[in-house]
C-alpha positions, 0 to 999 in steps of 0.5 A: 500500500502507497501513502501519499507524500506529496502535496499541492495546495494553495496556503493563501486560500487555507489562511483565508479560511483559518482566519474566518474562524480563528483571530488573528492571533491564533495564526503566524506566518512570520519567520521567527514562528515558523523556525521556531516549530521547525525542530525539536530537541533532535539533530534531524534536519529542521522544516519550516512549516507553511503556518503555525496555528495555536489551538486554544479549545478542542473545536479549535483543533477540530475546525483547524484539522477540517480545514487541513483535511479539506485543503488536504495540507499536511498538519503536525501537532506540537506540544512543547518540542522536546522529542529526541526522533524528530516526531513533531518536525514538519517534514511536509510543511503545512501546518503545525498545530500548537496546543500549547495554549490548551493547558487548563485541568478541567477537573480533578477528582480525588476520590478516584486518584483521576484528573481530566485536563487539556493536552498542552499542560505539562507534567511539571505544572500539572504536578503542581496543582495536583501536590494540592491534593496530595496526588500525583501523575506518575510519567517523568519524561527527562524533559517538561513535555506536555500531556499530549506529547507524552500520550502521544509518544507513550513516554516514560521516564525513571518510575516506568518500572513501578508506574508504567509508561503513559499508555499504563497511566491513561483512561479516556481521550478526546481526540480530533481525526483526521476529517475533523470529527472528535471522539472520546476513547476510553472512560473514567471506568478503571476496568474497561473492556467495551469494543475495541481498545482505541485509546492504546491505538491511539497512544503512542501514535505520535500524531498519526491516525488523530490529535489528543486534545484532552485527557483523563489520567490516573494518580497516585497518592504522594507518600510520606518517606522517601529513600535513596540508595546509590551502590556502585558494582566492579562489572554491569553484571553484578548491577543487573544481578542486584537489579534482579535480586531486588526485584525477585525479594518483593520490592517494587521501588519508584525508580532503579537507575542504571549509570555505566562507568564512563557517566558515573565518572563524569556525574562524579567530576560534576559534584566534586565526588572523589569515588571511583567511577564504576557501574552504579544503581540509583534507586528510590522508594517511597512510603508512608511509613518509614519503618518499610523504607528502612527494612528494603534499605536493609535488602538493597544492602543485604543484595548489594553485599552479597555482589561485592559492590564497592561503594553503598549510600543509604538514606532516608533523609529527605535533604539526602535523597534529594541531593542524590537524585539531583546528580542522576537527573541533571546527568545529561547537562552534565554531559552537555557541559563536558562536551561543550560546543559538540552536537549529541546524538541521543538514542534509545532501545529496550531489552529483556533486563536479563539481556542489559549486561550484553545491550550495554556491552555492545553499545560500549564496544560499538562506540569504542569501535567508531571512535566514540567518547560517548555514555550509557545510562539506563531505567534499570528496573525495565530493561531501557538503555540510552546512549549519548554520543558526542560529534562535531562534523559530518564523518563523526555523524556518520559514526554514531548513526552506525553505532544506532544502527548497531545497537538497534539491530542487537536490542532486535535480536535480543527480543528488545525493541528499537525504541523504549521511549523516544517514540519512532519519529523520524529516526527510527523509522528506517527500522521498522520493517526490521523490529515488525515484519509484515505487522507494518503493512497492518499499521499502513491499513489502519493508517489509510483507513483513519487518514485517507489523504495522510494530512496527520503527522505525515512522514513519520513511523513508516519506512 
């Protein structure tokens, strides 16, 4: 099955018609707007598009998205623009839809650990105003995205392996297809099973078969003690050995971070730690009693021992915890100023936790191998390895896409996946035929069947 990807239109008939319905402020066609929505966080190559157009409401979107569909313009949600594949870079030009200006929470609900807001509030100030209540929503992304975006990306960060990822944490959706027309999928039901499951085909979509504009998601109550603890191995497999052996005694801590040797030196360096760098685990728990935390600080130590770590850190003291978590979570700007003036290549891959020790080997030697310096850090707790790769001119480009290429086709054949949270975008497109065979002719039959004329998100995820 072709897609169409190529596109006629007439962009000053389409603004004639945006403006009929929309002020004058809500459209941009300056060149500082447009550059602006032209790239993400990514090193893939910027594309202006034609408009960009900020939705303020759900009918907003869905007269926008008509207009598109009608002038058959391509269109490209965006969010807050920090994807790492290129997933909200305009390939195609047309228009890009900011939701950026729909960040009301339409409710909160308390009792049933569920908040309802719009899709361009992000993680950080949602949190804010759900701290009110002592609730939280679980996915972390590394960066400040949006609600939409990490639906859309099926983001998820360091408390996957407690929480799960965004798809784990979503109950219902409004969300405007490709013609226009709105739905809702899902409902505020914890236990759904009526027809079929179109809020996780939408969920992970990246934009493709329709836009999220509101959502219903599940919190968690904030607990009372936190607990930290940060223990260094000679080898990455005694790291994933603890990893497994905490896991297999009960615990199920908030986040279990893996940090190979190479960035253990450099996050060391950054705060003035004099230690040895060597494979480390952070991890983190969180109760309400402190009684519990001090028992699985207890196992942690009691794993950790019996793997010869080298260096053990426990604490329950909240200053403590926070002072160590702050070292894991600026880890990239740490890296960034290491190699100041140099372009970094982010990737990410995902694989059996029994198979990190080999992922992780590989990366290391595949990098050694191309002659890059660069870094492995990983969510222990899921199996999720990310690599960052430092480069300055276009052989050292090419080098480091040979390292993805490597490193994608060993997660594959490890029974991973080629990417666990970063989403397909543009990067890892090239890729899915090898991870998915034939399943892609059935993901282009969906797509052709809820986007006939491939206005949504086009150029990403399909080959």
């Amino acid at each position: 099955m072709v897609i169409q990807t190529t596109y006629a239109f007439n962009l000053e008939a389409l603004i004639t018609d945006l403006r009929t319905t929309l002020r004058d402020d809500q459209i941009s066609v300056s060149e500082t707007d447009r550059e602006t929505h032209s790239h993400d966080w990514s090193r893939h190559t910027p594309s202006l598009p034609d408009v960009v157009v900020w939705a303020e409401s759900t009918d907003d979107a869905a007269t926008v998205v008509k207009l598109a569909n009608t002038h058959r313009v391509p269109i490209t949600a965006w969010g807050a623009g920090t994807s790492l594949e290129g997933n909200p870079i305009p390939v195609h030009q047309g228009i890009t839809l900011s939701l950026s200006r729909m960040t009301a929470i339409s409710a909160v609900y308390p009792a049933d650990f569920q908040v309802t807001a719009q899709a361009g509030i992000t993680h950080e100030a949602l949190n804010a105003v759900l701290r009110e209540h002592g609730l939280f929503f679980a996915p972390v992304p590394g960066a400040n995205a949006t609600l939409g975006g990490i639906l859309a990306n099926n983001a998820s960060g360091t408390r996957t392996v407690r929480y799960g990822a965004a798809k784990d944490n979503v109950l219902a959706m409004t969300v405007v297809m490709a013609n226009g027309e709105v739905i809702t999928v899902g409902s505020r039901s914890v236990k759904q099973s009526s027809g079929y499951n179109l809020l996780n085909l939408i969920v992970g979509s990246e934009g493709t078969l329709g836009i999220v504009t509101e959502a219903t998601v599940r919190l968690f109550p904030l607990e009372k003690f936190r607990s930290t603890a940060l223990v260094s191995f000679e080898t990455t497999q005694q790291a994933i050995d603890a990893v497994v052996g905490i896991r297999t005694r009960g615990l199920t801590p908030k986040s279990l971070e893996f940090v190979g040797e190479t960035y253990a030196g450099i996050l060391w360096d950054a705060v003035g730690i004099n230690r040895k760098p060597l494979p480390t685990l952070f991890i983190e728990f969180g109760s309400f009693r402190e009684d519990v935390l001090e028992a699985e600080l207890e196992i942690v130590k009691a794993v950790s021992e019996g793997l010869n770590a080298q260096h053990i850190e426990l604490t329950t003291d909240p200053e403590k915890c926070d002072e160590l978590w702050l070292v894991r979570r600026h880890a990239y700007n740490y890296f960034q100023a290491r190699y100041e003036g140099k372009s970094l290549y982010v990737t990410d891959v995902a694989v059996p936790i029994s198979a990190l020790p080999q992922m992780v080997g590989t990366i290391q030697r595949l990098m050694d191998e191309n002659g890059i310096d660069g870094v492995v850090l990983g969510h222990a707790g899921d199996g999720n390895v990310h690599a960052t790769m430092p480069y300055d001119d276009d052989a050292g480009f090419a080098a480091v896409k040979r390292v993805n290429a490597g490193l994608i086709a060993t997660a594959l054949q490890l029974g991973g996946t080629a990417t666990g949270e970063h989403g397909v975008g543009i990067g890892k497109a090239a890729h899915m035929e090898q991870e998915h065979g034939s399943a892609v002719a059935v993901m282009r039959t969906i797509k052709q069947a809820l986007d006939p004329n491939n206005i949504l998100n086009p150029g990403k995820v399909f080959p």
